[in-house]
VEXFI-798262 format. One record per residue (C-alpha): residue number from 1; x, z, y. Coordinates in pm, whole numbers, plus 50000, padded with zeros to 5 digits. Each point is the difference from the previous one (the first is absolute). Layout:
<atoms>
atom i=NUM	px=X	pz=Z	py=Y
...
</atoms>
This chain:
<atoms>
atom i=1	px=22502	pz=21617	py=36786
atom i=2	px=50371	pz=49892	py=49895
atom i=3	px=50205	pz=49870	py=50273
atom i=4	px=50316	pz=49884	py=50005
atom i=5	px=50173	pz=49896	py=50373
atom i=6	px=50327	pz=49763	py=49932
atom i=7	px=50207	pz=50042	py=50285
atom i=8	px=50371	pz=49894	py=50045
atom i=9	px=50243	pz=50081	py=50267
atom i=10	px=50116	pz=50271	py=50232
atom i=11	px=49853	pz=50315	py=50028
atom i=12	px=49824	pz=49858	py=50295
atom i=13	px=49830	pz=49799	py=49793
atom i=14	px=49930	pz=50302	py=49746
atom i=15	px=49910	pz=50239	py=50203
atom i=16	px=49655	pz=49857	py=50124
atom i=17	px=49949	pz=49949	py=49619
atom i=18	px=50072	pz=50360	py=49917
atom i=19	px=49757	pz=50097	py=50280
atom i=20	px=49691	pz=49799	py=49908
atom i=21	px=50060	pz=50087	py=49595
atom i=22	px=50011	pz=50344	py=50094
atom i=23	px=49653	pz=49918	py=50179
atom i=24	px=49831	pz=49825	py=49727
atom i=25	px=50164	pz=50305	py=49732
atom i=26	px=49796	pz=50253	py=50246
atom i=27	px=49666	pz=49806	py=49902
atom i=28	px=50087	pz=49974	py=49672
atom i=29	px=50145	pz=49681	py=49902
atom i=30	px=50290	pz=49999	py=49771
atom i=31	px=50316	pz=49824	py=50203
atom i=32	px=50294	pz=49874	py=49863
atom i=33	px=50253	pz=49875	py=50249
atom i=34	px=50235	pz=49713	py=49870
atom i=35	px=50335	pz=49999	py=50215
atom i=36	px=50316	pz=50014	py=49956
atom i=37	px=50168	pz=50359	py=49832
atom i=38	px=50167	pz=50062	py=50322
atom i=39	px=49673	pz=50106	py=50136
atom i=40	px=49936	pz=50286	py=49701
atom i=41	px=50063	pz=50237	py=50243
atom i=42	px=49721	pz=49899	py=50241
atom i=43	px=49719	pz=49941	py=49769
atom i=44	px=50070	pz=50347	py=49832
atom i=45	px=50003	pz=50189	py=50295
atom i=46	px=49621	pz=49821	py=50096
atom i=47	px=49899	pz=50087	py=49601
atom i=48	px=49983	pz=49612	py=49910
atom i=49	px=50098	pz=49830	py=49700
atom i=50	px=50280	pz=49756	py=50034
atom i=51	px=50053	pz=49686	py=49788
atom i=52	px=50358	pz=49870	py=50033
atom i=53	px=50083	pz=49667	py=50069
atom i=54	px=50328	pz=49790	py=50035
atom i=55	px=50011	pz=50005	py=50407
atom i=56	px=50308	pz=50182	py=50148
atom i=57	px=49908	pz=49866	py=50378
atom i=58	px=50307	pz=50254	py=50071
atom i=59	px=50262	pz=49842	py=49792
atom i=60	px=49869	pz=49629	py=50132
atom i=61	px=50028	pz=50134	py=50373
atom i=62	px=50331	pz=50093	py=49949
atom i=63	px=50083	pz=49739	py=49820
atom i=64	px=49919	pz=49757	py=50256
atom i=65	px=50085	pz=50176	py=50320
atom i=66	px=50138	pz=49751	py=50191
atom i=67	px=49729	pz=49707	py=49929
atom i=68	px=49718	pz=50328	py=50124
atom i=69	px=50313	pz=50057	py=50306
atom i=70	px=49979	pz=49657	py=50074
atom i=71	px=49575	pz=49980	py=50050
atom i=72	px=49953	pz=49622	py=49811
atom i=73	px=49628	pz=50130	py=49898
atom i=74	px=49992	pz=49671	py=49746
atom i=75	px=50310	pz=50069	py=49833
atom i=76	px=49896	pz=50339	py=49955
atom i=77	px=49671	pz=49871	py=49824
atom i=78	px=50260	pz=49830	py=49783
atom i=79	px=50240	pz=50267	py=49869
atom i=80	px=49657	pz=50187	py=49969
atom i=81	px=49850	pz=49748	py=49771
atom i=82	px=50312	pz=49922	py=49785
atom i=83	px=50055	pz=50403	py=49914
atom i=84	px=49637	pz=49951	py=49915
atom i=85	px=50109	pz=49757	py=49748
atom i=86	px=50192	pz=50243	py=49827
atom i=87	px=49752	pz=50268	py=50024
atom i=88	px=49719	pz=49783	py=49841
atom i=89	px=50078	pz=50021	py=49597
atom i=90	px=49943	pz=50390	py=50028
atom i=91	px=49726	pz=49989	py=50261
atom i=92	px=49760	pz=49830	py=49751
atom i=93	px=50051	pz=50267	py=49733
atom i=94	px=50015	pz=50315	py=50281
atom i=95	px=49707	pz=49855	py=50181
atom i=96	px=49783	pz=49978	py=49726
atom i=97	px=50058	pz=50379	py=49887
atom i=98	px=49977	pz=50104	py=50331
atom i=99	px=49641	pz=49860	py=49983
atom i=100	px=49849	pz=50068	py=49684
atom i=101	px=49658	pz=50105	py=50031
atom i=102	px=49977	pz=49942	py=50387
atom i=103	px=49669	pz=49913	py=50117
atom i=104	px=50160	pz=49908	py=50372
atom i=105	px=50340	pz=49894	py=50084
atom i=106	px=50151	pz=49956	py=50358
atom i=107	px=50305	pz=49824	py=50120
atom i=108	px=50211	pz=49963	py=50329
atom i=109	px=50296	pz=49846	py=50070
atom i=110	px=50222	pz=49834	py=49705
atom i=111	px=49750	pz=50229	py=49802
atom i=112	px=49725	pz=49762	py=50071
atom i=113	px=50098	pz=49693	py=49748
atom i=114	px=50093	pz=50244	py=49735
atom i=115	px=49640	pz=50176	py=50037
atom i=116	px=49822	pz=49707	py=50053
atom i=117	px=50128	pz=49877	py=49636
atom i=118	px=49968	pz=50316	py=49833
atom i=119	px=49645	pz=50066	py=50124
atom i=120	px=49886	pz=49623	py=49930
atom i=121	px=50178	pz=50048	py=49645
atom i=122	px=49795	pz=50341	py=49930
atom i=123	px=49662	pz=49825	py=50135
atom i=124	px=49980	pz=50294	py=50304
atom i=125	px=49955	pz=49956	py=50346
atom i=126	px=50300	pz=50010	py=50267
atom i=127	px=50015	pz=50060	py=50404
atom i=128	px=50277	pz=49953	py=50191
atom i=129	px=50112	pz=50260	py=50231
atom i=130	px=50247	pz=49853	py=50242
atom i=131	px=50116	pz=50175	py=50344
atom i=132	px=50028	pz=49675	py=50226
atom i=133	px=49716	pz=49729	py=50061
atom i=134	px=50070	pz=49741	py=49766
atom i=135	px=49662	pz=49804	py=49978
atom i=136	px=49938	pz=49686	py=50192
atom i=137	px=49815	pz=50041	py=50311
atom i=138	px=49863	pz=49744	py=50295
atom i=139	px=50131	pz=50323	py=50269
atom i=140	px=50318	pz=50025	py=49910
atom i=141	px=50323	pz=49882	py=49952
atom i=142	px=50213	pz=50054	py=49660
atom i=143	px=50213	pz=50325	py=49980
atom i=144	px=50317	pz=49804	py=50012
atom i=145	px=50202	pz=49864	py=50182
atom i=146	px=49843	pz=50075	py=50290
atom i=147	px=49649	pz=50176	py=49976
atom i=148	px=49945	pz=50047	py=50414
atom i=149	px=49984	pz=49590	py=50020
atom i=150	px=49619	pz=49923	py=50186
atom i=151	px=49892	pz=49658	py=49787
atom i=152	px=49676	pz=49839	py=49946
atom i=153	px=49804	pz=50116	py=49712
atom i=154	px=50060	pz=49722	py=49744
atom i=155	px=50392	pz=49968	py=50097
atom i=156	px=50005	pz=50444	py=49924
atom i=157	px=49794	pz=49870	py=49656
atom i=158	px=50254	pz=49730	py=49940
atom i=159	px=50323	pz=50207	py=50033
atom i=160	px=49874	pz=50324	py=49801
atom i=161	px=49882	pz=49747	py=49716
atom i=162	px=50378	pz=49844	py=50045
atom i=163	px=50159	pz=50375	py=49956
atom i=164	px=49803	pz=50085	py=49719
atom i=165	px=50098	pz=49683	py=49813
atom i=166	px=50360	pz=50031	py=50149
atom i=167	px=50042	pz=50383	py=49830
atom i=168	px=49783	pz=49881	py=49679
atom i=169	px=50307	pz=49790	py=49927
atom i=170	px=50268	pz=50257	py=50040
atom i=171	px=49783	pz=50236	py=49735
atom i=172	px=49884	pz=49713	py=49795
atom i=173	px=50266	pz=49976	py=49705
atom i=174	px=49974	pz=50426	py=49942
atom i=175	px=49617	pz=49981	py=50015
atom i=176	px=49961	pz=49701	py=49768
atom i=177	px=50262	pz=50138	py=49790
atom i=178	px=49792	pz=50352	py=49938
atom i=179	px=49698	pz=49773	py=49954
atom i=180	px=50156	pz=49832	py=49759
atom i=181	px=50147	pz=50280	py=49786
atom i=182	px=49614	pz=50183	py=50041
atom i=183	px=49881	pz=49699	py=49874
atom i=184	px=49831	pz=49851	py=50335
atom i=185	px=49970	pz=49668	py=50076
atom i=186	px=50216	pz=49931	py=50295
atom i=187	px=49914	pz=49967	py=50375
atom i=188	px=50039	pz=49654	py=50153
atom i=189	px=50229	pz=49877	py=50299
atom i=190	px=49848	pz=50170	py=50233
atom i=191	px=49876	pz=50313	py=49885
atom i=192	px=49720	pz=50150	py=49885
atom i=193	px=49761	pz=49944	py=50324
atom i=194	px=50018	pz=49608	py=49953
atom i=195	px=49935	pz=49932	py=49672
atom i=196	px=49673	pz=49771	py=49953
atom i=197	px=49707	pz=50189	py=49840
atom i=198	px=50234	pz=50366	py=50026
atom i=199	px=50024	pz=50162	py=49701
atom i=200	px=50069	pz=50335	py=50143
atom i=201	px=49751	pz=50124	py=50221
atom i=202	px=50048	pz=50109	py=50346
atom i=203	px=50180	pz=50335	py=50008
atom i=204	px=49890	pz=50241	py=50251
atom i=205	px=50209	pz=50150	py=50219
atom i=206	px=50023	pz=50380	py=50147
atom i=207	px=50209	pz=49996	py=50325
atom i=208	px=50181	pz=50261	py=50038
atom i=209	px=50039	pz=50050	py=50379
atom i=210	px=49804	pz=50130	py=50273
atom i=211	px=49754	pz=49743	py=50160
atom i=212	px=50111	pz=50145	py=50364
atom i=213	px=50308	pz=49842	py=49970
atom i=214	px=49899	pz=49704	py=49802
atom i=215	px=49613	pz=49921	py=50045
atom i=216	px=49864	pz=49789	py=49653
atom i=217	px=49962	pz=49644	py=50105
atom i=218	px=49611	pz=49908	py=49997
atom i=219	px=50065	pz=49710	py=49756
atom i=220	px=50103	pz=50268	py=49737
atom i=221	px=49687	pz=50014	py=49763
atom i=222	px=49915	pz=50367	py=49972
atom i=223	px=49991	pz=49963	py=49625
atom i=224	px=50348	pz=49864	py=49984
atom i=225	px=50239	pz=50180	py=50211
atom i=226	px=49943	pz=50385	py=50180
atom i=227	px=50191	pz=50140	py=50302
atom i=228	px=49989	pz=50353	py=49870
atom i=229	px=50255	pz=50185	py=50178
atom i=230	px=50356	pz=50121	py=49934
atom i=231	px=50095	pz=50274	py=49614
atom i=232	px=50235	pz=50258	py=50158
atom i=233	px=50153	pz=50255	py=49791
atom i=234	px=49985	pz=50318	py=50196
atom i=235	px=50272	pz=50250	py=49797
atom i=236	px=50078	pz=50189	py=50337
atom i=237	px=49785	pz=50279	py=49916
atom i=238	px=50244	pz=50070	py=49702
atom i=239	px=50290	pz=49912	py=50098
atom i=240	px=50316	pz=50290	py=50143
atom i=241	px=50190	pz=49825	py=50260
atom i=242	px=50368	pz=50113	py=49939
atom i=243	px=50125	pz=50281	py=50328
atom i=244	px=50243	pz=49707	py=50135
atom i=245	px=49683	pz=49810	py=50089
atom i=246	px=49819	pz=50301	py=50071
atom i=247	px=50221	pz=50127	py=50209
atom i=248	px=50096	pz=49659	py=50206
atom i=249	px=49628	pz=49928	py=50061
atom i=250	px=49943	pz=50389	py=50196
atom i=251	px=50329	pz=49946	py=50125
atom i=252	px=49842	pz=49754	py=50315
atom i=253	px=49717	pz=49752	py=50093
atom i=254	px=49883	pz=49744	py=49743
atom i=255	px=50284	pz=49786	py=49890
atom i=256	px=50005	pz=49648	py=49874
atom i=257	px=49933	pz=49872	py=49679
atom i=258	px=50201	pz=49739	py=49861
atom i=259	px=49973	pz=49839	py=49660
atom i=260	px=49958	pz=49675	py=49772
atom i=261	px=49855	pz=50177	py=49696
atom i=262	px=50092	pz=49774	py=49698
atom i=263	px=50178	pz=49705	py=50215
atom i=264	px=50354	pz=49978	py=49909
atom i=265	px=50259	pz=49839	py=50289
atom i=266	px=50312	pz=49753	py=49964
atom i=267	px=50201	pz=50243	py=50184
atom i=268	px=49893	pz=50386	py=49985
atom i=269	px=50317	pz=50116	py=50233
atom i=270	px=49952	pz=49701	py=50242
atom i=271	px=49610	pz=50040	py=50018
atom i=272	px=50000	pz=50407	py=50001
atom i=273	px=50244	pz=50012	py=50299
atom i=274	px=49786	pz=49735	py=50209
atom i=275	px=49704	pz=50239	py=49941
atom i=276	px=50224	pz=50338	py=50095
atom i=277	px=50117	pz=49795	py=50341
atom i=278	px=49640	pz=49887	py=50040
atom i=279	px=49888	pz=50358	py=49997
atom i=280	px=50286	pz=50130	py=50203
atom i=281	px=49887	pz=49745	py=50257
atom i=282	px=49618	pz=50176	py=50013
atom i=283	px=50153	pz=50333	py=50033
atom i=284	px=49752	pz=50123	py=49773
atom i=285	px=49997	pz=50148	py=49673
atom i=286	px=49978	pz=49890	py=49669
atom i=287	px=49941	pz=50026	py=49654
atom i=288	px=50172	pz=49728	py=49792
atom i=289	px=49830	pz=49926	py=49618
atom i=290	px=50296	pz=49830	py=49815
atom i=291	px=49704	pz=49892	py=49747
atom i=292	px=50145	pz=49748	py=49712
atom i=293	px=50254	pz=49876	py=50151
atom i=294	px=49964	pz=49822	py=50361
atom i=295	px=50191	pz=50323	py=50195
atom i=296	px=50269	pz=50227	py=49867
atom i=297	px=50040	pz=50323	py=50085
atom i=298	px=50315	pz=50081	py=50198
atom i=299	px=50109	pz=50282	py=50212
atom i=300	px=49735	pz=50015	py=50299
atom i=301	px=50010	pz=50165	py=50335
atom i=302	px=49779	pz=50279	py=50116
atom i=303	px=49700	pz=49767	py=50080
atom i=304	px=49959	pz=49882	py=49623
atom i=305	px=49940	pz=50097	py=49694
atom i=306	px=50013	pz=49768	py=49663
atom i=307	px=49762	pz=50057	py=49761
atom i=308	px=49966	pz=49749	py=49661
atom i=309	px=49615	pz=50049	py=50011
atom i=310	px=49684	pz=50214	py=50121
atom i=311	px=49654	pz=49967	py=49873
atom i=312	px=49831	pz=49797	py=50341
atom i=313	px=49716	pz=50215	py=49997
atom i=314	px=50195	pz=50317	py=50085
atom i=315	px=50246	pz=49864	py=50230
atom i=316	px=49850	pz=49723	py=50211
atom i=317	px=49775	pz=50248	py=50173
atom i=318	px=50309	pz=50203	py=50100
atom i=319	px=50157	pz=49702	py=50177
atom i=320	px=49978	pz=49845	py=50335
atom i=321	px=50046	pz=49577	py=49844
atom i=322	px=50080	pz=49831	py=49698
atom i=323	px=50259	pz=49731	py=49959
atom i=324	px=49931	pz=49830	py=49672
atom i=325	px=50017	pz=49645	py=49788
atom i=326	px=49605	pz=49951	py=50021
atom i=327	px=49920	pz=50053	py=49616
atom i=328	px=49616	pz=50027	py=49964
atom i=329	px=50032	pz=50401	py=49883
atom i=330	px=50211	pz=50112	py=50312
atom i=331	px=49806	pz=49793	py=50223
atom i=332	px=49693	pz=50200	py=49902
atom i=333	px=50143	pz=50339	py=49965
atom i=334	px=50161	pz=49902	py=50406
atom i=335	px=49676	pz=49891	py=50134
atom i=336	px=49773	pz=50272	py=49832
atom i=337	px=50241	pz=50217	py=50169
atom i=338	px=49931	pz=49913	py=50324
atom i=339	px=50350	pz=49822	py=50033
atom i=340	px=50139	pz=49741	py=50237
atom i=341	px=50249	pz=49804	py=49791
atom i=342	px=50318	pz=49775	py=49965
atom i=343	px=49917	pz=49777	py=49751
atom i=344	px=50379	pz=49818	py=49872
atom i=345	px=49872	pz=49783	py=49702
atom i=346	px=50195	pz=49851	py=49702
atom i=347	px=49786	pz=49823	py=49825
atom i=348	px=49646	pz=49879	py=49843
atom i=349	px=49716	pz=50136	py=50180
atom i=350	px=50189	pz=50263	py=50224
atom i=351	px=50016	pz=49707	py=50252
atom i=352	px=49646	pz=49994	py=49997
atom i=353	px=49927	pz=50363	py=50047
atom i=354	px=50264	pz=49990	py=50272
atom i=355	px=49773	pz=49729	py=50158
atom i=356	px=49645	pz=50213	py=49966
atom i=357	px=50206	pz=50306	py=50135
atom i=358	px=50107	pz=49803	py=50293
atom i=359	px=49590	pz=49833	py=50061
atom i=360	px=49932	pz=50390	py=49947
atom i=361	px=50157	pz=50106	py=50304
atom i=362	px=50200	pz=50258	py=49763
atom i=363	px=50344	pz=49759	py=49965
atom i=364	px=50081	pz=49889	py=50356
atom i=365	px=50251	pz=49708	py=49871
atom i=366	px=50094	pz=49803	py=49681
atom i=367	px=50400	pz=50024	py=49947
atom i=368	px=50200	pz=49831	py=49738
atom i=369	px=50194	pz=50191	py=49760
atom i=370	px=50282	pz=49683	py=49990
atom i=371	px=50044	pz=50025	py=50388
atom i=372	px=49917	pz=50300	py=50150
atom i=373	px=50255	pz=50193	py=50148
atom i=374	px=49986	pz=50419	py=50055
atom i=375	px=49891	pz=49919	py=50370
atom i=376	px=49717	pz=49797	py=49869
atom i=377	px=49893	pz=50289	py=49808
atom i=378	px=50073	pz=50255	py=50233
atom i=379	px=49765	pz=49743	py=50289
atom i=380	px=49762	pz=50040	py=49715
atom i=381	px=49950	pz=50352	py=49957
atom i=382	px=49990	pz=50076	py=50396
atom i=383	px=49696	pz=49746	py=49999
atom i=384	px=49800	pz=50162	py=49721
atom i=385	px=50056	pz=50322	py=50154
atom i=386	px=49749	pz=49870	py=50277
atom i=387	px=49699	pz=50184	py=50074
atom i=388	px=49804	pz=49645	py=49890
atom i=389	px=50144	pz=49987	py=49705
atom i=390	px=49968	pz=50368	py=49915
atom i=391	px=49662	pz=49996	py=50116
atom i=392	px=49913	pz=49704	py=49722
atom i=393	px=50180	pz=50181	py=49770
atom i=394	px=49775	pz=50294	py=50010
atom i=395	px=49651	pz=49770	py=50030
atom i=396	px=50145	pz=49821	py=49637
atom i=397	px=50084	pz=50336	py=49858
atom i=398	px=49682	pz=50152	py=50059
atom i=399	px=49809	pz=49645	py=49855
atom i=400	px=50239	pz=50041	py=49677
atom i=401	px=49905	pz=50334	py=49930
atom i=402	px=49598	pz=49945	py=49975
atom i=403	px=50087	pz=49741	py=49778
atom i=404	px=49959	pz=50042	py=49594
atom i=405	px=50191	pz=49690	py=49830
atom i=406	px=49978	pz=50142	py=49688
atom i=407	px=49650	pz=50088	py=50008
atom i=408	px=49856	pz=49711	py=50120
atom i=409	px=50237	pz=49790	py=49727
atom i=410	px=49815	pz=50211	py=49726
atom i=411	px=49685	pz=49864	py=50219
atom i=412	px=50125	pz=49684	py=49964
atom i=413	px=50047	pz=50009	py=49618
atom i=414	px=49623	pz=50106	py=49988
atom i=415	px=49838	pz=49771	py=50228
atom i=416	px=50182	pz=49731	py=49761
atom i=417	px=49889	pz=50181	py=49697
atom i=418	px=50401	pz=50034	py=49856
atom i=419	px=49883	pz=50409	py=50055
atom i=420	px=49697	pz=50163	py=49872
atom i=421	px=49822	pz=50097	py=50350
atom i=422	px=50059	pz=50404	py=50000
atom i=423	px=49795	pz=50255	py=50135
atom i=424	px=50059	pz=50141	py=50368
atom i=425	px=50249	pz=50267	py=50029
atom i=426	px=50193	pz=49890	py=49660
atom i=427	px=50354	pz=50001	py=50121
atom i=428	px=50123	pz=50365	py=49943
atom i=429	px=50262	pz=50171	py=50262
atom i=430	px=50333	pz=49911	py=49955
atom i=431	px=50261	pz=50206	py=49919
</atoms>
């Protein structure tokens, strides 16, 4: 079959992407990837064909450092939607080539409008693949604001019915627009899940996470929505660590790991010295990943090293904790790692994986980036250094590493006939 997987954002939101094409390429589907060209270099290295689209996530995150700084999650939505606005007159053209001839399309993300419309225009089926719970459900409350709140069924109902509607209005005028230049009729006030008699039909979802740190509600129909586990992109195997890194990691006992992967901060010098005081408080080690933009890389005392980036799968299981923003992909990489964690989100649905952490046992408390001081952090790290925490850590770790999310998402696809059901050992080894 032809696939094509829309998916727009950071490279932690390609990366699972890259993983799970790469998975469906070993059984022999061909899988184009549409994403932005910044990504080129990712989805040749995993031998995957990229369609480029207008979506420089980079160059909007800079762009708007201040309002991400800042943490207003709805005015975020906004700036979001009105560079979508902009984007829209070439998405319709780049969308469409990306999919000619697919027999499947998937979406996450901002990528999920664009290949809902595309799909509906070509007559093919589409999935969603998100990497936070976004359905309604009776058992619990709505990712945001605050997803730990303990309410009565019908009041969690009411309130993740309310968000939905609430974000279907910040993405309305770029999704109508698309429709309109595809030539689709648009969606009413409220969205697509409102309209009397539904034109579109349901679109099942494949959820991206593990289902030991998010169980699937029981009022998710099976044929609709499937807990299948997290995509990681293992490159470790591959990958030369340079000798600086090398060298610092034999040099003494597992450091620290500190980094906010593609999060970008109002005030690199102000926020990289509160981390560098925080770790000077632990007496520890550490080994600082200056990522996009959130850290900067200054001169360092003998306890740390800056790095801009290491692929998770290599380093995590050389370190002792990890300190990060919560992002779905370093969350899994963490926990599969055996990992107690930090978790310091700025926005979306790292608050919520800060949350499950923290119900894990694996995240001892929930800070706030706005407030907390290097003491706070500091107070943080000595906690998850407990033999509690590390002892959860290592119970998740082990649970994350008998799981197959992309494997049972190509189960998925089958048991909702989007993939022709394949014969037992069809997925060849990986290189």
């Amino acid at each position: 079959m032809r696939i094509a997987i829309f998916t727009i954002g950071t490279q932690g939101d390609v990366r699972p992407f890259a993983a799970f094409g790469r998975h469906l390429q070993a059984q022999g589907h061909d899988v184009t990837i549409a994403t932005s060209d910044r990504h080129r270099a990712l989805t040749d290295q995993v031998g995957l064909r990229l369609a480029p689209l207008e979506s420089d996530y980079a160059a909007l995150m800079a762009r708007e450092r201040a309002l991400i700084d800042g943490g207003n999650q709805l005015k975020i939505a906004g700036s979001i939607a009105s560079t979508m606005m902009a984007w829209v007159p070439q998405w319709a053209r780049q969308g469409m080539e990306a999919a000619r001839g697919a027999d499947l399309v998937l979406g996450s993300g901002s990528g999920t409008i664009l290949g809902a419309a595309v799909a509906e225009r070509l007559g093919v089926p589409f999935v969603q693949a998100q990497f936070m719970p976004l359905t309604p459900s009776r058992h619990m409350a709505p990712i945001w604001p605050l997803p730990g709140m303990r309410l009565p069924g019908a009041a969690n109902l009411a309130l993740s019915h309310a968000l939905r509607i609430a974000m279907w209005r910040l993405l309305a005028r770029p999704s109508n627009a698309l429709r309109e230049t595809l030539g689709l009729r648009a969606f009413p006030l409220l969205g697509p899940w409102y309209e009397r008699g539904q034109r579109v039909r349901p679109q099942p979802i494949l959820y991206a996470f593990s289902k030991h740190l998010q169980p699937q509600p029981a009022d998710w129909l099976p044929g609709r929505a499937a807990v299948v586990g997290f995509w990681s992109l293992d490159q470790g195997r591959d990958w030369t660590p340079p000798p600086a890194l090398r060298d610092f990691l034999d040099a003494g006992p597992p450091p620290l790991y500190v980094g906010f992967g593609s999060m970008l901060s109002g005030d690199q010098q102000r926020f990289t010295q509160l981390i560098l005081d925080a770790v000077r408080r632990t007496g520890r080690r550490a080994i600082i990943a200056t990522g996009w933009g959130a850290l900067e890389s200054v001169q360092a005392p003998p306890n740390v090293l800056f790095v801009k980036d290491a692929p998770h799968d290599w380093l995590f299981p050389r370190v002792a904790l990890a300190v990060h923003h919560g992002g779905a992909g370093t969350t899994a990489a963490a926990t599969r790692a055996g990992l107690p964690q930090v978790v310091v989100p700025f926005l979306a649905d790292q608050f919520f994986w800060a949350w499950r952490l923290e119900r894990a046992g694996v995240n001892p408390v929930l800070l706030d980036r706005r407030t907390m001081t290097a003491q706070d952090l500091a107070d943080a790290i000595s906690l998850a250094s407990r033999e509690r925490v590390r002892a959860a850590a290592t119970r998740f770790g082990g649970l994350l590493q008998a799981e197959h999310g992309m494997e049972n998402a190509t189960q998925a696809l089958e048991r909702w006939g989007l993939l022709p059901a394949a014969q037992a050992g069809r997925v060849r080894q990986l290189a």
